[in-house]
C-alpha positions as CSV (number, residue, x, y, z in Angstrom):
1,X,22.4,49.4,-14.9
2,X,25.9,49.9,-15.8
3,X,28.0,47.9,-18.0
4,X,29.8,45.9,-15.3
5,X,26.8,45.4,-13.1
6,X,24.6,42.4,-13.1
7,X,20.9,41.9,-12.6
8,X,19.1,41.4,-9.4
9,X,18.2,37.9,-11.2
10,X,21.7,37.0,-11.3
11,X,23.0,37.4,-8.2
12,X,20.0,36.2,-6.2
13,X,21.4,32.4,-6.5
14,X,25.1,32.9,-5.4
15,X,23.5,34.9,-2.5
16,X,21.3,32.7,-1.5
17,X,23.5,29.9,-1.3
18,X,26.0,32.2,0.5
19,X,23.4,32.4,3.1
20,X,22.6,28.8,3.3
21,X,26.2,27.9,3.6
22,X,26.6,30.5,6.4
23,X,23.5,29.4,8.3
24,X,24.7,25.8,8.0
25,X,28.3,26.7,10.0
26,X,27.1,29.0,12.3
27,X,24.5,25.9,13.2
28,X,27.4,23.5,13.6
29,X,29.4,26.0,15.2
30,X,26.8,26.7,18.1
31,X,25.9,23.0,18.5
32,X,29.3,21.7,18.8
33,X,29.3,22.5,22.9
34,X,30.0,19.1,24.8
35,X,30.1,15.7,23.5
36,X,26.8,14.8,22.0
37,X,26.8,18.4,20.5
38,X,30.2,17.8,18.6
39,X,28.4,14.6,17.1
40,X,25.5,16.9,16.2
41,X,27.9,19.4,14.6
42,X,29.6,16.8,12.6
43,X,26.6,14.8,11.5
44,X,25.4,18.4,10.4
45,X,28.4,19.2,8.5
46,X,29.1,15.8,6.7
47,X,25.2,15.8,5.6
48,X,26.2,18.9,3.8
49,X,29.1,17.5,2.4
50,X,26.9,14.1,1.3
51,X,24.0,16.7,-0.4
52,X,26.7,18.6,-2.1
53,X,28.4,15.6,-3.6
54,X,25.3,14.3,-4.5
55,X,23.4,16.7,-5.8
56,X,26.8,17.7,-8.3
57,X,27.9,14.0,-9.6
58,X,24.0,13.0,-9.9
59,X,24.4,9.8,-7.4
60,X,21.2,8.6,-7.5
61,X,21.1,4.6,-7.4
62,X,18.3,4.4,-9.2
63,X,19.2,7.0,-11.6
64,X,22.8,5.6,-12.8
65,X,21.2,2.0,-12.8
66,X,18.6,3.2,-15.7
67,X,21.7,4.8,-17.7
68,X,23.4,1.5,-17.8
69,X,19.8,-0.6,-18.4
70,X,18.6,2.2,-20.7
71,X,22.4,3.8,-22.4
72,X,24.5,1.0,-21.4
73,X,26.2,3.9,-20.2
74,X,28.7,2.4,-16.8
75,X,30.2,5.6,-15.7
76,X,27.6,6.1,-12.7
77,X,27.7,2.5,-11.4
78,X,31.2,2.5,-11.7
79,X,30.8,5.4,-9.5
80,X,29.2,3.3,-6.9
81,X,32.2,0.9,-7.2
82,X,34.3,3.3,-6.6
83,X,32.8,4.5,-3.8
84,X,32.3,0.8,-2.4
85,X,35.9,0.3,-2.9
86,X,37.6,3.0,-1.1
87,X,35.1,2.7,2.0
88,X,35.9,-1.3,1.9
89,X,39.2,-0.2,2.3
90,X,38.8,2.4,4.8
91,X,36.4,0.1,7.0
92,X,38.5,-2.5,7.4
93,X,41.2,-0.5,8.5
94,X,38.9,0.8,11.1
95,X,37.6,-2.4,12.3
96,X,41.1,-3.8,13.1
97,X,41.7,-0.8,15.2
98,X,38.3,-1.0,17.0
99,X,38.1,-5.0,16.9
100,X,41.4,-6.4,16.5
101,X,40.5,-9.9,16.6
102,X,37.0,-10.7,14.0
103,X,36.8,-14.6,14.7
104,X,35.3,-14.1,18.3
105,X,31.6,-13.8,17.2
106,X,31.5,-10.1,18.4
107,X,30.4,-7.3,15.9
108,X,32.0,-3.9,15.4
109,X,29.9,-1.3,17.3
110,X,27.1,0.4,15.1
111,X,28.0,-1.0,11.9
112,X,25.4,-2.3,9.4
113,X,25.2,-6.1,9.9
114,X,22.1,-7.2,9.0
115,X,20.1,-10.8,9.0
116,X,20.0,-12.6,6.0
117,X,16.4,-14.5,5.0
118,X,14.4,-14.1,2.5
119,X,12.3,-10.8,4.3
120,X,15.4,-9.0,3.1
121,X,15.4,-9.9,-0.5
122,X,11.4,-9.1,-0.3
123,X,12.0,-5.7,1.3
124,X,15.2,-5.0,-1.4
125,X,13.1,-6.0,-4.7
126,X,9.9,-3.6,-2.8
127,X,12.5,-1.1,-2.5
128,X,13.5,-1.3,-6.2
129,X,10.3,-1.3,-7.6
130,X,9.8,1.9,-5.2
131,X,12.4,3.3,-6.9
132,X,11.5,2.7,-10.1
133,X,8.0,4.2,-10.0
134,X,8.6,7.5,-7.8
135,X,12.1,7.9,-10.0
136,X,14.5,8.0,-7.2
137,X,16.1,6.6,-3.8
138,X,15.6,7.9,-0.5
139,X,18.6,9.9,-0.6
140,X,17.7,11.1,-4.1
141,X,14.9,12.2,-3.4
142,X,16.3,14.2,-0.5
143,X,18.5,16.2,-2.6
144,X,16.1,16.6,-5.2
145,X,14.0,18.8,-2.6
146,X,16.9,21.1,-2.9
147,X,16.6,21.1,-6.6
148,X,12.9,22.1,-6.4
149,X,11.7,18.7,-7.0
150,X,8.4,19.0,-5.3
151,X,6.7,16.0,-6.0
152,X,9.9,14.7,-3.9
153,X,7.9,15.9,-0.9
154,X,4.9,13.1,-1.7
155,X,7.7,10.5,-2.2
156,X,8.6,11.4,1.4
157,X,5.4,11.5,3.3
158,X,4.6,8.0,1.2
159,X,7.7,6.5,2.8
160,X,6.2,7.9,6.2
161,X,3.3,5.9,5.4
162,X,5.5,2.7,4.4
163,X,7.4,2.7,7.6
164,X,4.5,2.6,9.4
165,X,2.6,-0.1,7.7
166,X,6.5,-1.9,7.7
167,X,6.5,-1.4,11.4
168,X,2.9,-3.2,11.4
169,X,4.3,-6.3,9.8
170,X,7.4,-6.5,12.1
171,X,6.1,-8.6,14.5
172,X,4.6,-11.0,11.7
173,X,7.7,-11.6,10.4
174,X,10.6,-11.3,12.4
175,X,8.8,-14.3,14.4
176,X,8.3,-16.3,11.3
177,X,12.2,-15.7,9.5
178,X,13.8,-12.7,10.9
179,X,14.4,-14.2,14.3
180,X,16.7,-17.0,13.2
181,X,18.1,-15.6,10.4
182,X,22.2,-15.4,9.9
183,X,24.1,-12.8,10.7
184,X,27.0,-12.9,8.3
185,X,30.1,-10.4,9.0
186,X,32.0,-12.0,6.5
187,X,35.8,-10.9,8.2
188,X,34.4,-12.8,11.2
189,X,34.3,-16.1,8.7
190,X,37.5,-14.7,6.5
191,X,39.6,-12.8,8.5
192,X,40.2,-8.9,7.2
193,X,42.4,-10.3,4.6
194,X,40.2,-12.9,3.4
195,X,37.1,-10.0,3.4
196,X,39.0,-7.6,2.1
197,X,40.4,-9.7,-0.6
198,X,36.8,-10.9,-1.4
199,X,35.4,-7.4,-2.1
200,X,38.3,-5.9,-4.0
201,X,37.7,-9.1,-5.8
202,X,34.3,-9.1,-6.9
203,X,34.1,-4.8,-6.8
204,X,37.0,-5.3,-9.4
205,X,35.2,-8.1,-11.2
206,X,32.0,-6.0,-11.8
207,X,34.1,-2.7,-12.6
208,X,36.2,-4.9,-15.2
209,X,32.8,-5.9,-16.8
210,X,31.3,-2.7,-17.0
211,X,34.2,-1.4,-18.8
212,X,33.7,-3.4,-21.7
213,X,30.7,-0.7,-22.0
214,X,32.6,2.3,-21.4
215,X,31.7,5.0,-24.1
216,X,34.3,7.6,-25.5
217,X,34.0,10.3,-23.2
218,X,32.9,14.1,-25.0
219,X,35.6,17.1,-25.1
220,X,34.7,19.7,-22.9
221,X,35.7,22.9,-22.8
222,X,38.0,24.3,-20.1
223,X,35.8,26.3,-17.1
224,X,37.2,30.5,-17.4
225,X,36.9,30.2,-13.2
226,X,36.8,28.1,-10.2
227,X,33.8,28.8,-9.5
228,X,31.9,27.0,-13.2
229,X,34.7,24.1,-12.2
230,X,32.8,23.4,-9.3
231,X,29.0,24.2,-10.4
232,X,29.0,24.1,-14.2
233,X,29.2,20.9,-15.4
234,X,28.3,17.8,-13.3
235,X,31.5,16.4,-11.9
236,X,32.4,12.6,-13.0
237,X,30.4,9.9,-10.8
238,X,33.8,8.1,-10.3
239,X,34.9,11.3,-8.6
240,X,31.6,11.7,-6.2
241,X,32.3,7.9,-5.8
242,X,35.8,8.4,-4.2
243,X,34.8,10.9,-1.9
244,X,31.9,9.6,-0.5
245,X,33.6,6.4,0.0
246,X,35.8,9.0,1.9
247,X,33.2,10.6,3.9
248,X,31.4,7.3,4.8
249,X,34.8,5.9,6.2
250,X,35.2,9.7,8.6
251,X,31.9,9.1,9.4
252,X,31.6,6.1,10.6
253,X,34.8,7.0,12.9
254,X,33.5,10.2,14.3
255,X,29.6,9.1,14.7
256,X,28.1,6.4,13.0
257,X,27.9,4.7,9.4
258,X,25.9,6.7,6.5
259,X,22.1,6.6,6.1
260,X,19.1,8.8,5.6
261,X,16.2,6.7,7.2
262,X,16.9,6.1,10.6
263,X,15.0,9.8,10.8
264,X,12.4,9.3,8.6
265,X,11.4,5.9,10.3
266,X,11.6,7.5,13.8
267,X,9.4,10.4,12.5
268,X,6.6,7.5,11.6
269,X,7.5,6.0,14.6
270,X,6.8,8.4,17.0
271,X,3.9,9.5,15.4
272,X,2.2,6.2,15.1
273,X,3.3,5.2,18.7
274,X,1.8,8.4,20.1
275,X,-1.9,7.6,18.0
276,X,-1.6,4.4,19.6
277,X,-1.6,2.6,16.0
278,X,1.8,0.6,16.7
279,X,1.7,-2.9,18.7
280,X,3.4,-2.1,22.7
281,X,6.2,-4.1,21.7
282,X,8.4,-4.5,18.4
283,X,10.1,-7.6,18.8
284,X,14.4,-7.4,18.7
285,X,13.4,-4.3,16.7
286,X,15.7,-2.3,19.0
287,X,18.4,-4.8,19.1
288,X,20.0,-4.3,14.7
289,X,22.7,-2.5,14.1
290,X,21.7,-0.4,10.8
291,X,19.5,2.6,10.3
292,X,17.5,2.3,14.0
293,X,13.8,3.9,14.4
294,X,13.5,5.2,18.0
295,X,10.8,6.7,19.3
296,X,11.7,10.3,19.9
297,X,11.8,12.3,23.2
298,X,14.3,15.0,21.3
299,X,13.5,17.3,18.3
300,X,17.2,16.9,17.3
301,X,19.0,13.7,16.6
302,X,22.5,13.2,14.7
303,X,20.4,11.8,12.0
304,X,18.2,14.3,11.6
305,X,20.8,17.2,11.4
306,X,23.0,15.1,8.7
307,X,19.1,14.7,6.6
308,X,18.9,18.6,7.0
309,X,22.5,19.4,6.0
310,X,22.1,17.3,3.4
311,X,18.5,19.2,1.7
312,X,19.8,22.7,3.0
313,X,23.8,22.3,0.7
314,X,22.2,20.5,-2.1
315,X,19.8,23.6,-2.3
316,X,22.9,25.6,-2.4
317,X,24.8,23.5,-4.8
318,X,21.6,23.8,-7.2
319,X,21.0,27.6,-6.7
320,X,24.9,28.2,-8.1
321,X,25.2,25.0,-10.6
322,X,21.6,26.2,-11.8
323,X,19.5,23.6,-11.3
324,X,17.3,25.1,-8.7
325,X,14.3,24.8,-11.2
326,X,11.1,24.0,-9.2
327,X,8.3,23.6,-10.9
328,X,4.2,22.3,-10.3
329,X,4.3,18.7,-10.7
330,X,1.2,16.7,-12.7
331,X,-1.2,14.6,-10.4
332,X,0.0,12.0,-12.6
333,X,3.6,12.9,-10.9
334,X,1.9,13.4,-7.5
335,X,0.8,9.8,-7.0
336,X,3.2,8.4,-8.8
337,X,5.7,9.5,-5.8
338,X,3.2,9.3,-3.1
339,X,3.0,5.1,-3.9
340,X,7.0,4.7,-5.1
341,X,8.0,6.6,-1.4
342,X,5.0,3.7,0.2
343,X,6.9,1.1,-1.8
344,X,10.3,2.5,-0.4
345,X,9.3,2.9,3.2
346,X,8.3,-0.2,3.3
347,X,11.0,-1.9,2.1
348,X,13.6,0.6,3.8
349,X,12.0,0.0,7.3
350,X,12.4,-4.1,6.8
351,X,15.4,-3.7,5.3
352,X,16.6,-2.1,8.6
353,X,17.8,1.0,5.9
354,X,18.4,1.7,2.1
355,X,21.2,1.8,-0.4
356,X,22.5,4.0,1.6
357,X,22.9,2.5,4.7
358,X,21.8,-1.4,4.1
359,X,24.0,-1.4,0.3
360,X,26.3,1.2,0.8
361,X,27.6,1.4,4.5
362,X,26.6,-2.7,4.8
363,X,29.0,-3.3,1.5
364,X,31.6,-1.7,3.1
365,X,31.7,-3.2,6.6
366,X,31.5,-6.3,5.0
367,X,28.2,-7.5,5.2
368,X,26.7,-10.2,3.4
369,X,23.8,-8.3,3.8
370,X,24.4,-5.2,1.8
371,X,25.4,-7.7,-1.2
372,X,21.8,-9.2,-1.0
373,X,20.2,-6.0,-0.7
374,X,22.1,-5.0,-3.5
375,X,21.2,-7.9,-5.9
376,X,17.3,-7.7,-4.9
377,X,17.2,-4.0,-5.1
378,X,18.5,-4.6,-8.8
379,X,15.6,-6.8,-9.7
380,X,13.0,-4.7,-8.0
381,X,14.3,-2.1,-10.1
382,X,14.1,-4.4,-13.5
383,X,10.5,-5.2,-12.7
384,X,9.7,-1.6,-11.7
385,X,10.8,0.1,-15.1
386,X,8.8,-2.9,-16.6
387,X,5.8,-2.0,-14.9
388,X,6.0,1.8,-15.6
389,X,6.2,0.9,-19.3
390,X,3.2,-1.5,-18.7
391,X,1.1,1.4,-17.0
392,X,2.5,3.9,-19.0
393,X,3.9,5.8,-15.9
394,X,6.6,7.8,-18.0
């Protein structure tokens, strides 16, 4: 080896992610024929951009709630505010193109408006104490795969499992609360101005709070290239923050609002349909907005492709940042995620999503909704990190 070469070892990563990022345009590139296949392309492309920012400023819900619970360190769910902000923002502006006039009763098309009862606060504290014992959100999990996180794959096939045995319970108790619970679009009670005003408010009322626990950030060296800019250190939260808030508002313009388990639940769905294990008819299932479950008669949906761009360019991400680093998880680890992902299937599939689509994309199209989902989803989490201490689940 001479002087300016470099091992095999060392340029295995970069080249492997080169690949990856080349198999993930030329994918986009021959789906993008027609209408449906320039949604595919798209929801392809800006689940690679989602994996990417997630897997480099760490946005894991569950992750930058235990800093603040744990540290008192904000800077991750100021983050979150961040993003929650600009895609407030970005929504709205949306919605008065698409739906100039809110008081009519109508809904904007696709967003996630969910029904408010007390089924939703049960599912959102389930999925928090999901979170809490398998270590991660949906999402999270998701770009953890591309990390080499492969106890993330049991966290997965246990929220399989929880759709299903979610989907068993529908019936139960949509009929009992689901059915004549509120739908509260809060510009349809506020006008955009009054909504708008309302969320900047208490967005800026949390962020001013969490400031009071801001720590003095660390001096950091400069990066020699570009290329440690972008995959040495993990960017800021508040920077992943502002551009997914970005990337939610582009996506919910070209395709559809953000979320990871419309796929997951249509997956269980199918499956369970076709062993005959589901009842014939899931009553006003069909008829939320939010992250829908649909039995498949397709192997590719838009969904689907934005879940795969999103593993695939956080693989990439963690092969040239360096935190590709799979390993053989304990058994300990193993079940662990296999009952956290039941716990978050569960919740997700009654929840008609997660924090990425109920919180996240609900938050910003101003749904009181995603603010209860929110709240819950922080208790589960309070009583799930109590619990792991109580079983001594690490």
């Amino acid at each position: 080896m001479t002087a300016r070469s470099l091992p095999r070892s060392t340029l295995l990563p970069p080249i492997t992610a080169a690949l990856i990022a080349l198999a993930l345009l030329a994918a986009a590139w021959l789906l993008a024929e027609g209408q449906q296949g320039r949604a595919m392309s798209f929801s392809l492309l800006s689940g690679a951009l989602f994996g990417l920012l997630l897997q480099r400023s760490r946005f894991c819900f569950f992750c930058i709630t235990r800093d603040f619970i744990e540290r008192r360190d904000p800077a991750g769910l100021l983050g979150l505010l961040a993003a929650l902000a600009v895609g407030t923002l970005g929504y709205h502006v949306v919605f008065g193109a698409f739906l100039p006039d809110p008081s009519g009763g109508r809904l904007p098309p696709d967003a996630h408006v969910g029904p408010l009862s007390w089924v939703l606060a049960l599912a959102a504290t389930v999925f928090g104490i999901g979170m809490a014992i398998s270590g991660s959100c949906i999402s999270a999990h998701l770009y953890r795969l591309g990390e080499g996180a492969l106890a993330s794959l049991l966290a997965l096939v246990g929220a399989l499992i929880g759709f299903f045995l979610g989907f068993l319970c529908w019936n139960t108790l949509y009929l009992l609360s689901i059915q004549q619970a509120p739908v509260i679009w809060l510009p349809n009670r506020l006008g955009y101005g009054g909504s708008l005003l309302l969320q900047l408010a208490l967005l800026g009322a949390l962020a001013a709070w969490l400031l009071r626990y801001r720590q003095a950030p660390t001096t950091a060296e400069s990066p020699p290239n570009l290329l440690r800019l972008l995959f040495g250190a993990r960017w800021p939260t508040w920077i992943g923050g502002l551009l997914i808030g970005t990337l939610a508002v582009l996506a919910y313009l070209r395709v559809g609002p953000l979320g990871v388990t419309a796929e997951l639940g249509s997956l269980s769905r199918t499956a369970a349909d076709g062993l005959g294990w589901l009842p014939q008819r899931l009553e006003g299932l069909d008829g939320f907005s939010g992250c829908a479950t649909l039995v498949k008669d397709s192997l590719l949906s838009n969904n689907g492709l934005f879940v795969l761009g999103l593993v695939f360019a956080a693989w990439a991400s963690a092969l040239l940042a360096g935190d590709f680093q799979p390993r053989r998880p304990t058994g300990g680890e193993l079940l662990r995620n296999l009952l956290g992902g039941v716990l978050l299937g569960w919740g997700a599939m009654l929840a008609l999503g997660c924090t990425v689509g109920t919180l996240l994309s609900g938050v910003m199209a101003g749904a009181a909704s995603g603010w209860l989902f929110g709240l819950f989803c922080l208790l589960g989490i309070l009583l799930g990190l109590r619990l792991r201490r109580v079983l001594r689940l690490g």
